[in-house]
Structure formats: structure tokens, C-alpha cells
NUKEFI-961452 format. One record per residue (C-alpha): residue in one letter; x, y, z. Coordinates in steps of 0.1 Angstrom, whole numbers, padded with zeros to 4 digits, always signed. Layout:
# residues N
aXYZ/...
# end
This chain:
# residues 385
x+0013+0146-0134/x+0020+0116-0160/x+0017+0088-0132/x+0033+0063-0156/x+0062+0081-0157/x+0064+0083-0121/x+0060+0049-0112/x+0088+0040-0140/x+0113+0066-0116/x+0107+0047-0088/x+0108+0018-0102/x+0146+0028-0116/x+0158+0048-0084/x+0146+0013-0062/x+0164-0010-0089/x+0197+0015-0077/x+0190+0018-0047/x+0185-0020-0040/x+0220-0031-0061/x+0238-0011-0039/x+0222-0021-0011/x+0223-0057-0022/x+0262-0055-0031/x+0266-0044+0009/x+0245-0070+0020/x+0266-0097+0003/x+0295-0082+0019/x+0279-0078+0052/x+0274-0111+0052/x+0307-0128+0046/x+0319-0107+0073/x+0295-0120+0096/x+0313-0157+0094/x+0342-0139+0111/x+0326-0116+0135/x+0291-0130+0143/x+0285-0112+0175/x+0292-0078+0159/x+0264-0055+0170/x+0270-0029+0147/x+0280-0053+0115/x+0242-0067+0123/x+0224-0037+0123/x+0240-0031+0088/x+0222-0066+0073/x+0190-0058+0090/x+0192-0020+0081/x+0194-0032+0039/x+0172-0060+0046/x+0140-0032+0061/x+0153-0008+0031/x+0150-0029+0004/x+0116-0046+0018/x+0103-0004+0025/x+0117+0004-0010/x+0099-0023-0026/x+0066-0018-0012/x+0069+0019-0025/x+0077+0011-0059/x+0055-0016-0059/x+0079-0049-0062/x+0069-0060-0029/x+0042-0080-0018/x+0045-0068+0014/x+0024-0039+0000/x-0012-0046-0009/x-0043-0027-0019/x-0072-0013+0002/x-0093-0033-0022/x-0091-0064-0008/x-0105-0061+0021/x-0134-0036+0008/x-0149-0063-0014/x-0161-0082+0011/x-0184-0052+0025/x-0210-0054-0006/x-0224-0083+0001/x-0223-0081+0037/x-0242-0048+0040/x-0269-0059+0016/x-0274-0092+0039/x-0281-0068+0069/x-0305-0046+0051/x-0326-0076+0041/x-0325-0088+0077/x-0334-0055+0093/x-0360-0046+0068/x-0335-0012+0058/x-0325+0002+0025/x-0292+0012+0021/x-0262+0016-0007/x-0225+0015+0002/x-0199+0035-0017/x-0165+0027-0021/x-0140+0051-0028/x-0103+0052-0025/x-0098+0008-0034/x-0065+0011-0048/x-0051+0030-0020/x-0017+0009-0008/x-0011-0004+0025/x+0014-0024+0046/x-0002-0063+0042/x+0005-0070+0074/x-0017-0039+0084/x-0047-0046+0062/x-0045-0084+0080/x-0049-0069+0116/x-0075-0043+0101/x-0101-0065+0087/x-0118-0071+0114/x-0122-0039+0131/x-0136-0029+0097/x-0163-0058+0093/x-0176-0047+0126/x-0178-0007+0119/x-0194-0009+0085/x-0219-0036+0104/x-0227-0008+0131/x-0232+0020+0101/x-0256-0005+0087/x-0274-0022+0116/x-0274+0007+0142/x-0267+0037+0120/x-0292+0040+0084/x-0325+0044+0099/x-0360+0019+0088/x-0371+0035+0052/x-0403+0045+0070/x-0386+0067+0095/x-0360+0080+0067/x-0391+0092+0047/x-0406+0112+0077/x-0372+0126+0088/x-0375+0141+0049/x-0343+0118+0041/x-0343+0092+0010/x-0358+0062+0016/x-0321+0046+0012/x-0293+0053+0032/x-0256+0051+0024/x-0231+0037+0042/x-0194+0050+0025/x-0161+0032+0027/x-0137+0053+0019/x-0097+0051+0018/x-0067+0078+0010/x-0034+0087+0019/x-0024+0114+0039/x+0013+0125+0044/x+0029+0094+0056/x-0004+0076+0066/x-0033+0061+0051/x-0073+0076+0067/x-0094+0050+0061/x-0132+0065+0067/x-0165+0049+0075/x-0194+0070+0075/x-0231+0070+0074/x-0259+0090+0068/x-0286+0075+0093/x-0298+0090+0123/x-0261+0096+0146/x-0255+0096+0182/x-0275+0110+0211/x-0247+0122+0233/x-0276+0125+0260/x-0283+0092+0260/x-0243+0081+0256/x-0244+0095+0289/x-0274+0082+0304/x-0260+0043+0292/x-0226+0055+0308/x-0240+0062+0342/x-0262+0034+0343/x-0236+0014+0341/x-0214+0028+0365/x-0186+0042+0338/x-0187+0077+0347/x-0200+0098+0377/x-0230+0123+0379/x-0204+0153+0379/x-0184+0143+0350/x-0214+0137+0329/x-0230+0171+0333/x-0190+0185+0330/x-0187+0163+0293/x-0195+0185+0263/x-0204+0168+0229/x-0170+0160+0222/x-0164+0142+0256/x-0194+0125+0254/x-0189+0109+0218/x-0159+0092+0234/x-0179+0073+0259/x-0192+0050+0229/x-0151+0037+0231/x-0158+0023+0270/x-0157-0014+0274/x-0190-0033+0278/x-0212+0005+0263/x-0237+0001+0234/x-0272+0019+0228/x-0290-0004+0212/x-0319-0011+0223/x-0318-0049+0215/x-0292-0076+0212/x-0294-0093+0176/x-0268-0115+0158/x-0256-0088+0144/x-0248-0058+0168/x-0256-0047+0204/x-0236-0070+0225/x-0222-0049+0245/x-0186-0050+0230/x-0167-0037+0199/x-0161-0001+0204/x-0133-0009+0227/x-0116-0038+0216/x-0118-0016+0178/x-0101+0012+0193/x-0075-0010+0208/x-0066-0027+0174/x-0062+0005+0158/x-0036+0016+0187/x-0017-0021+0182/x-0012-0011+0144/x-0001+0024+0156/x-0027+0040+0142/x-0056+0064+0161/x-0095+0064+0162/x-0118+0098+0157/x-0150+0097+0160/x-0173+0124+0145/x-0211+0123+0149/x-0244+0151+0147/x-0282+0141+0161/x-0301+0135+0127/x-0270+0135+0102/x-0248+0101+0111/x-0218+0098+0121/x-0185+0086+0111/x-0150+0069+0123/x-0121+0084+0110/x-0091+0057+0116/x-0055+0072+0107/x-0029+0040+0100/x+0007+0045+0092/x+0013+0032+0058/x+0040+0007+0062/x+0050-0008+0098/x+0087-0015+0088/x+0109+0016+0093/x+0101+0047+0109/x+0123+0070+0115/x+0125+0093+0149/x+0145+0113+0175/x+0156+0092+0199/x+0162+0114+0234/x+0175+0104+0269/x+0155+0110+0300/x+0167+0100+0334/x+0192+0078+0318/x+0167+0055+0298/x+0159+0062+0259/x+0133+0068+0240/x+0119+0074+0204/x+0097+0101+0196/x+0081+0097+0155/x+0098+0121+0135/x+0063+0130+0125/x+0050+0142+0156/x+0080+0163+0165/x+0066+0200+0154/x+0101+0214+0163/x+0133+0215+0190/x+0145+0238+0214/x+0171+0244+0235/x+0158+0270+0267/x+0176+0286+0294/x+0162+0274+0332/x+0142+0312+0333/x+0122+0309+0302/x+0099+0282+0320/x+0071+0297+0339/x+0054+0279+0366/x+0016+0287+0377/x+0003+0261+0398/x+0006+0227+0387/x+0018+0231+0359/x+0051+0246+0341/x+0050+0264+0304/x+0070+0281+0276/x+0068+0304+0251/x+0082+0294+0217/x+0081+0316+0185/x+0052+0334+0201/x+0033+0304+0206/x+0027+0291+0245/x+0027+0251+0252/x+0021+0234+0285/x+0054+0220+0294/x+0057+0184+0311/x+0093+0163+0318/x+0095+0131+0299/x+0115+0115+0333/x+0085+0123+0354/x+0059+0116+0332/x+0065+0076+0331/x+0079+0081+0370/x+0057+0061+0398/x+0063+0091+0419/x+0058+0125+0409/x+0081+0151+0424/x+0063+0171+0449/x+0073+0211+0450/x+0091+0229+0427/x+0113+0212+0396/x+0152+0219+0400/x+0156+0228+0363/x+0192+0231+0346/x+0205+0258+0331/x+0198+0250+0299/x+0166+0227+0293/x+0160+0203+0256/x+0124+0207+0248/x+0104+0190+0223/x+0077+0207+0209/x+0061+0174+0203/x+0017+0167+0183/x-0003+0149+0204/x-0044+0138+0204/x-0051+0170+0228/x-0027+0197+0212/x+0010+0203+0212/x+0034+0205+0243/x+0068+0208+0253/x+0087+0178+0267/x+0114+0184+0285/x+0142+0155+0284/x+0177+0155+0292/x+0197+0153+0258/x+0188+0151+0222/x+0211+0120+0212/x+0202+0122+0173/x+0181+0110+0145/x+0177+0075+0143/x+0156+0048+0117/x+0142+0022+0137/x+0122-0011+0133/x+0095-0009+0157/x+0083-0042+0173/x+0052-0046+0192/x+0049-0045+0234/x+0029-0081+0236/x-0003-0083+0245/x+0001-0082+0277/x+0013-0044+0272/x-0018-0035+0245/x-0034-0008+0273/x-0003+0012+0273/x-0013+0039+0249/x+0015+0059+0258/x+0041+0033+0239/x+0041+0024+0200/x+0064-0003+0211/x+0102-0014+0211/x+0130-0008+0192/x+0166-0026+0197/x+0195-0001+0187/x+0222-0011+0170/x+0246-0017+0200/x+0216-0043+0214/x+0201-0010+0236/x+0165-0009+0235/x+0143+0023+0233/x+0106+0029+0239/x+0089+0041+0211/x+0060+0069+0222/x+0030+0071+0209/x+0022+0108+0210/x-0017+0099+0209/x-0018+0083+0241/x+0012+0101+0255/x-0008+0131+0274/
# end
């Protein structure tokens, strides 16, 4: 694919797109002088205002769009600093530096970066003595790594020192009082990986200016869910480990399905919704607890979106009508069906952070205002089940 050429179509299809847009902004505008409190006349001039800024950043007019590189360079330095201090050998590869993402994002990511790449280094690469015995090279590496993928950008750190003891994650967990006897011996690997994201857990062994004081995990994991984004961790006794962090690429427009449950809205991401259904009151099967479906020969566990942000859960069985809107919606554990009450359309919306004093609700993205002044939740499907 000539890339040039590429960039020089979206360059022309923005410069079109934006004197159009530009040409119903002006007249948007005037209008306003008249008809200020126009709901609908307002959510035209913001709607070409998000576009044009969106646009940009795509074809690359926009500032608002900057490159992975900037924040990468200051890792070089800072890794080789922490090898001196520990006594360690290591290398860091960068790969992926010209990889574009929102400004504002790469702002609120910096930090959660500097203090991953410091654990990789500091807590991760081994001492070159214990490398050597462990038949490894005497120098670790610690890689930085950035790409796009569908609509997001995976930014990867990963290591090749000596990984997590899930073991001991659990033995640190119960010490502390985090988890019970019984859930630990009930976590496999997988469970137990995510203990690391618990406030106040580390395994180090010793607190140094660099690492082991007890926070970080947490307080990563939650600046990840602010910017939308999600946390993976991935680690094997002996091999490393490494943090996979998925970011959308741009926080200006997303576009969704906005439903109505119990008479509020809300907006699932477009992206998560696998499909839609509409499903007659017998297709849903209850056993137990819990309620599920069978779509295109594939069964999901089936949960409604009114009951599932209710403070009381209703007890027996659910009086379903005739017909019943499912959304076969991706989340962290798997895909379900959530039931809702209608399917009002598909929208484009601006999504505007909860405030911090909402950051522990995984279950929200954040706000949106509609275009009559409404405003919808936004879910975020990762912390929805």
C-alpha cells in the first residue's frame, strides 16, 4: 500500500469534509443570535465542531493528535539510571513510536507508564548473576511497545526477568487481609495475577526509592479505566511478564446504541455490541439464578440492564414481556445478553468524564448530554459484569 498516497486522500476527503462542515457552522451560527436556547441548533455547532477536530487528528491537521514517541523517549534514560543503581543489566526496545494517539490521552498516560517500565526494570530483569545461572543473558530487556488495533491503540510493556509467583501473590494477599483462605485456594493462575491490581499489594521484598511502596498497581489500573481504556496482565514463573493496556485512540466522538431501561438511557460503544436481537418471552430459559438464551447457536448468560444498576434486585421469577430487546453485548469475562426495554437508535456522542469522585464506578465510561439537553450513561462493558 503506497502510504503517501493515502495520507494525500485523507488529507483531500478532510479538506471536503471540513468546508462543508465549516459552511454549516457559519450558518449555525448566525442562527444562534436568534434562537440561542435551541437545543437541537446547538448540538449542530458542537456536532461540526468534534467532526472537524476527529477529522483532523485522522488526517493529521490536528494537534490534538500526537505521537507515541513522545512520551517513550523519556524511558531510555530512565531505565539505564535504575540498572546502575540496582547493579542490573538491562536493554529497552522501543517499537511502535510513531503510533498516533489522542494528546489529551498520552498526557493522562505518562505517568502510569513511568511507573510500569520502572517495575519491569527494578522488580522484573533479574541481578546478571542470577540471569546467568537461570541460563538467561546476562542482560535483560525491558520492551515498549505501541500499535493500533481496530479503533484502539495496545500499548505493551513487557519484560523478560524472572515473572510473578502467583503463590506468593497469594500469600502477600492473605497477609494482608485482602482475600480469605477459601478464595485463595479457589484462585487459579489467572485469578491470582489480578491480586497484584489490589490497593496497598507489592512483593518486594524491600522498599527503595524506586519501587515497593506498597502502591501503584491500583491507582495504574484506575487511570487506565479514567481514559477508557482496560489493563491485562499476562505473567509465567521464570519468563517475565507483561501489561497489555488497550486505550481508545481519540476521546472525542464515539459513537454507540443508546437503549432505554426502566425509563433512564444509556449508551452502549458501538464496539462492544457483537449483535441485536429481538426474542419472544419463551426463548429465555431460567435455571437457578440465572436466565439465558440461545442466539445463532451460540448460548449467553442473560442479565436486565434495569436490574443490574437497581439497589434492589427482584426476588423470584422475572415478569418478561412478550417480546424482549437483547444486546449481545463484549465484556472483560465473555459476551452476554442484556435485556433492556427499547433500542432507541444509533447515536455519536461526546463522552465527558464522571469526576473523580465517580472514578470506582467501572461500570460507567462516563456522561453524554443528548441533543435535547437529556443525559445518558455511557457503559463501560469492561467493568459492566
Amino acid at each position: 500500500m503506497d502510504i503517501a498516497a493515502l495520507q494525500l486522500k485523507m488529507r483531500d476527503a478532510f479538506r471536503a469534509e471540513a468546508t462543508d462542515l465549516l459552511a454549516e457552522l457559519d450558518s449555525s451560527m448566525l442562527e444562534l443570535e436568534s434562537r440561542p436556547q435551541d437545543a437541537d441548533l446547538l448540538n449542530r455547532v458542537f456536532r461540526a465542531i468534534h467532526t472537524i477536530k476527529g477529522s483532523g487528528a485522522t488526517a493529521g491537521f490536528n494537534e490534538m493528535a500526537a505521537f507515541i514517541r513522545t512520551i517513550f523517549q523519556r524511558f531510555p534514560r530512565m531505565v539505564r539510571d535504575i540498572c546502575r543503581t540496582q547493579g542490573k543489566e538491562a536493554e529497552l526496545l522501543l517499537e511502535g513510536e510513531d503510533t498516533e494517539l489522542d494528546r489529551t490521552v498520552i498526557e493522562q498516560i505518562a505517568d502510569p507508564l513511568v511507573h510500569l517500565v520502572r517495575n519491569a526494570a527494578d522488580h522484573g530483569i533479574e541481578s546478571p548473576e542470577v540471569r546467568v545461572q537461570a541460563g538467561k543473558p546476562r542482560a535483560g530487556k525491558v520492551t515498549l511497545k505501541a500499535y493500533n488495533k481496530a479503533n484502539n491503540v495496545v500499548i505493551e510493556v513487557q519484560d523478560d526477568g524472572h515473572g510473578m509467583d502467583t503463590t506468593r501473590l497469594k500469600q502477600k494477599a492473605l497477609e494482608k487481609g485482602l482475600i480469605t483462605p477459601s478464595a485463595a485456594a479457589a484462585m487459579d493462575d489467572r485469578a491470582a495475577l489480578e491480586l497484584i491490581f489490589l490497593p496497598g499489594l507489592t512483593t518486594a521484598e524491600q522498599v527503595t526509592d524506586i519501587s515497593g511502596r506498597g502502591v501503584g498497581m491500583d491507582v495504574v489500573r484506575s487511570n487506565i479505566r479514567q481514559l477508557h481504556g482496560t489493563t491485562t496482565l499476562e505473567s509465567k514463573l521464570g519468563s517475565g511478564s507483561k501489561i497489555i493496556i488497550t486505550l481508545p485512540a481519540s476521546l472525542m466522538v464515539s459513537k454507540g446504541i443508546l437503549v432505554e431501561a426502566k425509563g433512564e438511557e444509556y449508551v452502549f460503544p458501538i464496539e462492544s455490541v457483537v449483535q441485536i436481537v429481538s426474542l419472544p418471552r419463551h426463548a429465555i430459559h431460567h435455571h437457578e439464578q440465572s436466565h439465558f438464551v440461545t442466539v445463532r447457536n451460540e448460548v449467553y448468560p442473560v442479565l436486565r440492564l434495569a436490574d443490574h444498576f437497581a439497589s434492589e434486585h427482584p426476588l423470584g421469577e422475572i415478569a418478561w414481556p412478550e417480546e424482549v430487546p437483547i444486546a449481545i453485548v463484549q465484556t472483560k469475562q465473555g459476551s452476554v445478553g442484556v435485556a433492556v426495554d427499547r433500542f432507541v437508535g444509533h447515536v455519536e456522542v461526546v463522552v465527558k468524564p464522571m469526576g473523580h469522585e465517580f472514578k470506582n464506578i467501572s461500570a460507567f465510561q462516563g456522561i453524554t448530554i443528548m441533543g435535547d439537553g437529556r443525559v445518558a450513561l455511557v457503559i463501560n462493558p469492561s467493568g459492566f459484569v
